[in-house]
C-alpha positions in Angstrom: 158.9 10.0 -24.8 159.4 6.6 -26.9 159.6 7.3 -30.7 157.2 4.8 -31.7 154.5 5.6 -29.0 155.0 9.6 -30.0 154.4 8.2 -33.3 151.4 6.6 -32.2 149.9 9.9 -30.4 150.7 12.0 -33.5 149.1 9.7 -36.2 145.7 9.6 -33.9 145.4 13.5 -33.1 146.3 13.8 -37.0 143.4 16.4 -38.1 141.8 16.0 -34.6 139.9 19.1 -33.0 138.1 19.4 -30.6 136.0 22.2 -31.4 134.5 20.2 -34.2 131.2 18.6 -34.0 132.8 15.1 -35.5 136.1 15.4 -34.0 135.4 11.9 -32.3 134.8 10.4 -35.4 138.1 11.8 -36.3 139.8 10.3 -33.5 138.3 6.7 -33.9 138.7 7.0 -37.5 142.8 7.5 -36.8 142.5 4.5 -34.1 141.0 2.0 -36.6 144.2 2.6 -39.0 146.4 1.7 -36.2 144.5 -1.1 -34.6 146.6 -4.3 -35.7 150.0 -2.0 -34.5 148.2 -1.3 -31.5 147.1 -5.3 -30.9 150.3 -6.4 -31.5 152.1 -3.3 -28.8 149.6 -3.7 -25.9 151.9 -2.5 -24.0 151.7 1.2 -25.3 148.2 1.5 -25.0 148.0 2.7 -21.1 150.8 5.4 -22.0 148.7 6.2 -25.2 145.5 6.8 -23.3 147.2 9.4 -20.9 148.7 11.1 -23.8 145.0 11.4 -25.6 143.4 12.0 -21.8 145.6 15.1 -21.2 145.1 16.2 -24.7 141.3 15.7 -24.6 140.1 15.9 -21.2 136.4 15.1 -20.1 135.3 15.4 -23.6 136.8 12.2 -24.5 134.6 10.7 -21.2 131.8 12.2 -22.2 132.2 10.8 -26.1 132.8 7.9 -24.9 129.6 7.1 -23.0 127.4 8.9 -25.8 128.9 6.3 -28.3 128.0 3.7 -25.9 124.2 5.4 -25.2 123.3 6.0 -29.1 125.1 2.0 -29.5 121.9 0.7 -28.1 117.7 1.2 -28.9 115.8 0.6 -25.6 112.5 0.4 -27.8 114.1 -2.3 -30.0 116.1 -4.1 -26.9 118.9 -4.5 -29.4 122.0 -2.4 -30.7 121.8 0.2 -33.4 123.7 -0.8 -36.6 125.1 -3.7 -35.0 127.9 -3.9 -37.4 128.8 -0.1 -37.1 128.8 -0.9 -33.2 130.5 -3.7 -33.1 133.4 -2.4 -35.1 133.4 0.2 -32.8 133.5 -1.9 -29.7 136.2 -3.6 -30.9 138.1 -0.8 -31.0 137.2 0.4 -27.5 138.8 -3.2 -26.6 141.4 -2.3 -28.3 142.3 1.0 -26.8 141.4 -0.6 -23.1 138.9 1.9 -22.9 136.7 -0.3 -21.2 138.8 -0.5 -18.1 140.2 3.1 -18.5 136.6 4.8 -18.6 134.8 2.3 -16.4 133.3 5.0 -14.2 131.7 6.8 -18.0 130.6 3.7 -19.6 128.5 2.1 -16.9 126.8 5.7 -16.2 125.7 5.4 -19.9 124.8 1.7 -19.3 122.7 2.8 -16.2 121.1 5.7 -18.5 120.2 3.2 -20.6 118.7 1.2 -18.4 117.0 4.0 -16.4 115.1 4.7 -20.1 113.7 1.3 -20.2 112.7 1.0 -16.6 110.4 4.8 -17.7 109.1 3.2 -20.2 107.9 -0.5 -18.9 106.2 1.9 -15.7 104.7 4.3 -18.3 102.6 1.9 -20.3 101.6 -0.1 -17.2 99.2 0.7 -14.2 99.2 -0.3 -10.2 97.7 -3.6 -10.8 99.9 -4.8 -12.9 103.5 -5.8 -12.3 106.4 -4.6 -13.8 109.1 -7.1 -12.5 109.0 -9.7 -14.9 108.8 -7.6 -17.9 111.7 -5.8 -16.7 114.0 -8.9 -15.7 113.2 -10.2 -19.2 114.8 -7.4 -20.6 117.7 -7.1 -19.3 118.8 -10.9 -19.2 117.5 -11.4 -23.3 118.7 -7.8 -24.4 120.3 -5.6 -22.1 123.3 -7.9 -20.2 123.9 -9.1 -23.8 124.9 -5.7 -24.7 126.8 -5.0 -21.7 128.9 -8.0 -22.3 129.8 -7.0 -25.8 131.0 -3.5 -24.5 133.2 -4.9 -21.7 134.0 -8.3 -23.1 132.9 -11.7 -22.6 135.8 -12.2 -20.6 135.9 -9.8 -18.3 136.5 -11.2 -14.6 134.0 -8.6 -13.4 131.1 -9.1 -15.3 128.9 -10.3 -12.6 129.6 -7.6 -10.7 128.9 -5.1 -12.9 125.7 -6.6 -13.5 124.9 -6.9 -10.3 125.6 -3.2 -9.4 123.5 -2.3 -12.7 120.7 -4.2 -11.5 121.2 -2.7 -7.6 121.4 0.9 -9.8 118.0 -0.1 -11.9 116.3 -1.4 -8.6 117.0 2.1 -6.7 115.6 4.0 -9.9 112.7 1.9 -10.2 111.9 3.0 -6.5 112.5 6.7 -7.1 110.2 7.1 -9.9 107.6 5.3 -7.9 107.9 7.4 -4.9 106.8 10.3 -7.7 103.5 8.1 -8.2 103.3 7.0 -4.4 100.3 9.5 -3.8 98.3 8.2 -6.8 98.8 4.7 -5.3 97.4 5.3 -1.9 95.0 7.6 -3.6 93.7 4.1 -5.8 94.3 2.1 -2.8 93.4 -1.1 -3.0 93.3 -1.2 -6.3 97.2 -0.3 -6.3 98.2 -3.4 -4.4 100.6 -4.8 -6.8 102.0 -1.6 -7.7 102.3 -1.5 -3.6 104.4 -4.9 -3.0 106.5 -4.2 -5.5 107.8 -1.3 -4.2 107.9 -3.1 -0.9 110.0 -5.3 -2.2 112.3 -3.1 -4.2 112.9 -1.3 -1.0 114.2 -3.9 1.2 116.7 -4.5 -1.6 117.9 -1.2 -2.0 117.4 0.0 2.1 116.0 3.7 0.9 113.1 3.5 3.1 114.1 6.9 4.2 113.8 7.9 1.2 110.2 6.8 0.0 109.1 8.8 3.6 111.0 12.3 3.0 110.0 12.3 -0.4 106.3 11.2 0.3 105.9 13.5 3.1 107.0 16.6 0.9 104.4 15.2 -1.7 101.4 15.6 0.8 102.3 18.7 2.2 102.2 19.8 -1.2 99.2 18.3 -2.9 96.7 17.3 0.3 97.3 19.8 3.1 95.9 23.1 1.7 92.6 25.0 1.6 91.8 24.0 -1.9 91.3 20.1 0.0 88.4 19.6 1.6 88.5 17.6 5.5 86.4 15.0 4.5 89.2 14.3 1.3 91.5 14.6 3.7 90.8 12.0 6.0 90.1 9.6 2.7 93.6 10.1 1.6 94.3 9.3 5.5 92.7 6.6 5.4 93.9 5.2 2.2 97.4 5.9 3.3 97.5 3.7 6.7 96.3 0.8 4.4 98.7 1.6 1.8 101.8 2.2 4.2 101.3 -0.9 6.2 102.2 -2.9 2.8 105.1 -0.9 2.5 106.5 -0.8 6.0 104.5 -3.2 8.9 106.3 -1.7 11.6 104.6 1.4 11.0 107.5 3.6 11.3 107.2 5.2 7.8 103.2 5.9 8.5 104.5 7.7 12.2 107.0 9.6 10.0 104.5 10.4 6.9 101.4 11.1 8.8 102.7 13.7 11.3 102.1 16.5 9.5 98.6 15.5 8.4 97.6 14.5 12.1 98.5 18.3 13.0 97.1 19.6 10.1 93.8 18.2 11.1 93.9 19.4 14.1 94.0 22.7 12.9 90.3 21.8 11.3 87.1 22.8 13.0 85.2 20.1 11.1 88.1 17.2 11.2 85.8 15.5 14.2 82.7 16.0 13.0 84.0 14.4 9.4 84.8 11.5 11.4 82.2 10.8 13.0 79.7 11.5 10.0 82.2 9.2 8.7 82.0 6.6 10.8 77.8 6.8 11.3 77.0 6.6 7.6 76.3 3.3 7.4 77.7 0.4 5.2 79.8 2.3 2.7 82.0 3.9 5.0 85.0 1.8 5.4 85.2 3.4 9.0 81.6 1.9 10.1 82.9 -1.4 8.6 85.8 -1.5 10.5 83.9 -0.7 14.3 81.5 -3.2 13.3 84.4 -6.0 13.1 84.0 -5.2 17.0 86.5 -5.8 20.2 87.8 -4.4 22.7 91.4 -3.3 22.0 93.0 -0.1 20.3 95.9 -1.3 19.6 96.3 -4.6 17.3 97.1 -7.6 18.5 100.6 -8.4 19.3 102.4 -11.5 18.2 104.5 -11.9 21.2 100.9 -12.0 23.1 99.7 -14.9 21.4 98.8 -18.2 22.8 102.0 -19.8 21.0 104.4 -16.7 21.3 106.2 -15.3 18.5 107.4 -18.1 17.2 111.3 -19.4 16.0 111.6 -16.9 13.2 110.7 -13.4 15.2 112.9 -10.8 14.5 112.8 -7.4 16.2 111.5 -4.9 14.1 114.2 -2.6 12.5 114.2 1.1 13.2 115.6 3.9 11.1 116.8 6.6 12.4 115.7 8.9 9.8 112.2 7.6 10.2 111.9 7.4 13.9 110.3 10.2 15.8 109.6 9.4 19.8 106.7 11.7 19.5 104.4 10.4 16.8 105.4 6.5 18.3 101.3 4.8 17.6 102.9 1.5 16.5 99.8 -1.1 15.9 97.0 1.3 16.2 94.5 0.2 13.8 92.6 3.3 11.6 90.2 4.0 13.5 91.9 4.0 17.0 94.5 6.4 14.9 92.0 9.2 13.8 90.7 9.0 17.5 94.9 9.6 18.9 94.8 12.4 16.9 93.4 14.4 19.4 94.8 12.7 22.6 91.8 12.0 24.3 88.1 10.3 23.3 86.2 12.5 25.3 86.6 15.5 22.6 85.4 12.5 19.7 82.7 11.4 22.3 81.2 14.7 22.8 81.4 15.6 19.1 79.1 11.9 18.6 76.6 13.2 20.5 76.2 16.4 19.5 76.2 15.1 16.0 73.5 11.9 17.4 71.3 14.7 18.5 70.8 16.4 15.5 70.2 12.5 13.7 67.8 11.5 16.3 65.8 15.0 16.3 65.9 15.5 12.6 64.1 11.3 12.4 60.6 12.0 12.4 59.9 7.7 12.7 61.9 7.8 15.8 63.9 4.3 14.4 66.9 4.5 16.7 68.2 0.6 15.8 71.0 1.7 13.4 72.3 4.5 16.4 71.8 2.5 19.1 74.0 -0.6 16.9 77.0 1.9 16.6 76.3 3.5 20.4 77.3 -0.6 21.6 79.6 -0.7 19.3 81.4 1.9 20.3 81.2 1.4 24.1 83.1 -1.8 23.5 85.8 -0.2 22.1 86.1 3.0 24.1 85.0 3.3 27.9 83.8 6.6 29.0 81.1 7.8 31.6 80.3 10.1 28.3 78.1 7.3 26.5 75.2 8.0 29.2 73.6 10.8 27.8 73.7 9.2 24.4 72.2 6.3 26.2 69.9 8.6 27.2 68.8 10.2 23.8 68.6 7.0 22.2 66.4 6.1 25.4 63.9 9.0 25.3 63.1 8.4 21.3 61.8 5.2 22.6 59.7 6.6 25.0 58.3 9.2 22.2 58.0 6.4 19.8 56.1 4.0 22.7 53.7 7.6 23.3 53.0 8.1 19.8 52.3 4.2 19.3 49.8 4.9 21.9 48.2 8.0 20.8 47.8 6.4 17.5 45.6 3.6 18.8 43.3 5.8 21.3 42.2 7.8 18.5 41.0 5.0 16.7 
């Protein structure tokens, strides 16, 4: 080994141990007394860095991106003791630790920026948007500090900060796949929160993702005993809405719903919550979607339209972690989806009359407008020989309505 560089290596392990809790203050402390030697003899700083790496191991890694962690406040968006830090990054500079621990220090950068990120999404609900608070940050107070830690003229710099911002992105979509539930649950009111994430997700391609994760979540906190059918099928509800934002082709909904579909199978009641559902009247977001009418169960197609899909149709992607053959109801809309649950309308059909006959016999006025406005309703959008005999109930409380009008008036 060279004299001057053994020289070196001695004069900065001088008093240095490891097993002390300021040992890396040591260390730096031994650096900064040999700084100008060491900016004048570049050249010995690569072989001085595998001399302190051997002698230190990952505890010099790990020192390193702690410095650079406690360097900056997240709250304050600025560094802590600037001068203190800036001394100190002039000495990482020095040392070529920058380029040497690469890997260490943009982990700590990425920490750092994972902190703020938890913060801005703490303090702020689903309608409100947390891009451009974020982006403000990290091009007034963050990307500052990033340059002064690798240097202004590093030849990298853009990339770094572009695979910081790719790092902050796919964190930002992780710790809002943990809120995903409350957002459908708050649906529509969560729309922001919603198209943000949609957006965050085509940059960062973890769709599959956002599903597994979701999918454990409302195995977990929706399909139990403690949850009532009727909560179920809100949160069902909610969730085609809410999913559709996130993923129009529908293959995240196939993916996410399958185990609720079978779960409410499994229900005695699930049918009869649907239809009560969707016979309430005006506050059932089921009754207002059969009363926007038509005939189709599937939505419309844009390669069926008058003017065809247009210049700018793409085929919709698949992913393979998503896609499941067996749960393929692309396009239904909710309503036509509760219905598939079961495979067939006649088991829903039989279920609204049975449920019709206990309306109609328990209505002692005999008013059959409001059953007989859902009854057309839903002829047009399902066809089934089935509808007769609740043609026929609706039919005979006319007749006992037209017999009572007229026992009324013989007797006086």
């Amino acid at each position: 080994m060279n004299a001057d560089i053994k020289g070196l290596y001695d004069e900065c392990i001088d008093g240095v141990d490891v097993g002390d809790e300021d040992w890396m203050q040591s260390l730096m402390k031994n650096a900064g007394f040999l700084q100008k030697e060491l900016c004048h003899s570049p050249a010995v700083v690569p072989v001085l860095n595998l001399l302190l790496y051997n002698q230190f191991k990952g505890a010099l890694s790990s020192s390193i991106a702690s410095i650079i962690e406690l360097g900056f406040d997240v709250e304050e968006g600025s560094m802590s003791n600037s001068k203190e830090t800036m001394k100190m990054l002039k000495l990482f500079h020095t040392l070529q630790w920058p380029e040497v621990y690469k890997k260490h220090i943009m982990a700590a950068l990425i920490k750092l920026l994972e902190q703020k990120i938890s913060l801005i999404c703490s303090d702020s609900d689903f309608n409100s948007s947390t891009k451009s608070e974020l982006d403000e940050w990290i091009v007034d107070c963050f990307f500052p500090y990033v340059t002064e830690v690798f240097g202004e003229h590093n030849q990298s710099q853009l990339t770094m900060q572009n695979e910081l911002r790719f790092a902050g992105t796919d964190y930002l979509v992780k710790l809002r796949c943990k809120e995903l539930f409350e957002m459908v649950a708050e649906y529509p009111e969560s729309l922001v929160a919603l198209k943000e994430l949609r957006d965050n997700i085509k940059h960062t391609d973890n769709i599959a993702y956002v599903g597994k994760a979701f999918r454990t979540a409302l195995k977990k906190r929706l399909l139990h005993l403690g949850a009532s059918t009727s909560q179920i099928l809100d949160i069902y509800v909610s969730m085609i809405k809410a999913l559709r934002v996130l993923d129009s082709s529908d293959f995240l909904l196939n993916f996410v719903a399958s185990p609720v579909r079978s779960y409410l199978l499994s229900r005695k009641d699930a049918v009869r919550c649907i239809v009560a559902s969707l016979t309430e009247g005006k506050e059932s977001e089921l009754h207002g979607e059969l009363k926007q009418g038509g005939n189709l169960a599937y939505a419309a197609d844009e390669d069926d339209e008058e003017h065809g899909p247009g210049v700018n149709w793409q085929p919709r992607k698949r992913n393979k972690e998503l896609f499941d053959p067996s749960t393929s109801a692309s396009g239904l809309d909710t309503l036509a989806l509760l219905v598939s649950i079961y495979g067939s309308t006649d088991l829903f059909i039989v279920e609204y009359r049975s449920l019709l006959a206990d309306k109609l016999l328990s209505n002692i006025t005999y008013a059959t407008d409001h059953e007989v406005a859902n009854l057309e309703l839903l002829k047009i959008r399902y066809t089934s020989i089935l509808w007769c005999m609740c043609h026929t109930y609706t039919h005979l409380c006319y007749c006992l309505l037209a017999i009572d009008t007229t026992e009324h008036k013989s007797y006086n």
